[in-house]
N, C-alpha and C positions, 0 to 999 in steps of 0.2 A: 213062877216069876221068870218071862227069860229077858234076858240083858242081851243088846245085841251093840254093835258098836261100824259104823259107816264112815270111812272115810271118801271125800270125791272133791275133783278141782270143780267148786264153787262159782271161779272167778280168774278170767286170765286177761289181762291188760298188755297193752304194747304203750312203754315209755320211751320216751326220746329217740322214736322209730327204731332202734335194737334190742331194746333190754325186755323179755318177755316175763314179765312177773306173774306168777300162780299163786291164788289165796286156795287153800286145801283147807275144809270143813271135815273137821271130826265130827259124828255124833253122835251120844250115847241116847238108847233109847231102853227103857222099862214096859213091857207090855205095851208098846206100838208109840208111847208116849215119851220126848222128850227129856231126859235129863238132866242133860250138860251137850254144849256145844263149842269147842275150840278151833281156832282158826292158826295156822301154820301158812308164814308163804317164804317161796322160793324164787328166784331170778337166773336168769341164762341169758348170755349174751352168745352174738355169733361167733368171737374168738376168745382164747384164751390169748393174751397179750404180750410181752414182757422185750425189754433188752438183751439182746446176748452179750455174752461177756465183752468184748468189746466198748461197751454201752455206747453206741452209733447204729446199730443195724439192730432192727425190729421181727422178731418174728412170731406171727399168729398162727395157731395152732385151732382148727377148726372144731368147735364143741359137737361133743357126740352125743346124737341127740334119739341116737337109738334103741333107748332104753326109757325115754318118756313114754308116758299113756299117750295115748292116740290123739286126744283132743290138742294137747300140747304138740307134739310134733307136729301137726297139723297147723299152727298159729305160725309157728316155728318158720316152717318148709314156705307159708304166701308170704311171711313177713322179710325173712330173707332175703330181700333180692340180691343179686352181684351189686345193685346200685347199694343200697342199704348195706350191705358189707364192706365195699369198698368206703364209705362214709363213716361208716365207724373206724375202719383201720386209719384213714383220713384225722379222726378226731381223737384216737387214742394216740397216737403217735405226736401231736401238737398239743392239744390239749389234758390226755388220759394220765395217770399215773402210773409207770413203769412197775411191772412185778417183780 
């Protein structure tokens, strides 16, 4: 009997032109067939966000994104653009929640 077990991004979305969501399929197989199948998903945005102490002045801190699988940095790297960044740093700063 061998048991083997697959993990792979399944499925990768762009929400609200920055937030890059990844659905990750686990899946157990028995002699070539099927077991069990779980789903795991993860979110990146282009910055890490927050207030400095001050709470007036904003500073983003660019996600490192060199350590995703390939398929992903690749969403990542077209979806980015300086327009799409600046729009997010734009909507975090009026609209986002402070970290």
């Amino acid at each position: 009997m061998a048991i083997t077990k697959k993990t792979e991004n399944d499925k990768i979305e762009i929400l609200k032109r920055w937030i890059i969501q990844v659905r990750q399929a686990t899946t157990i197989t028995e002699n070539g067939a099927e077991i069990a199948k779980t789903y795991h998903r993860v979110s990146y945005v282009p910055f890490s966000s927050h207030y400095d102490s001050d709470k007036k002045t904003w500073t983003h801190t660019d996600t490192d994104i060199s350590k995703l699988d390939a398929d992903v940095k690749a969403i990542c790297v077209a979806a980015w653009t300086d327009e799409v960044k600046d729009d997010y740093k734009k909507w975090m700063e009026t609209e986002g929640v402070p970290l």
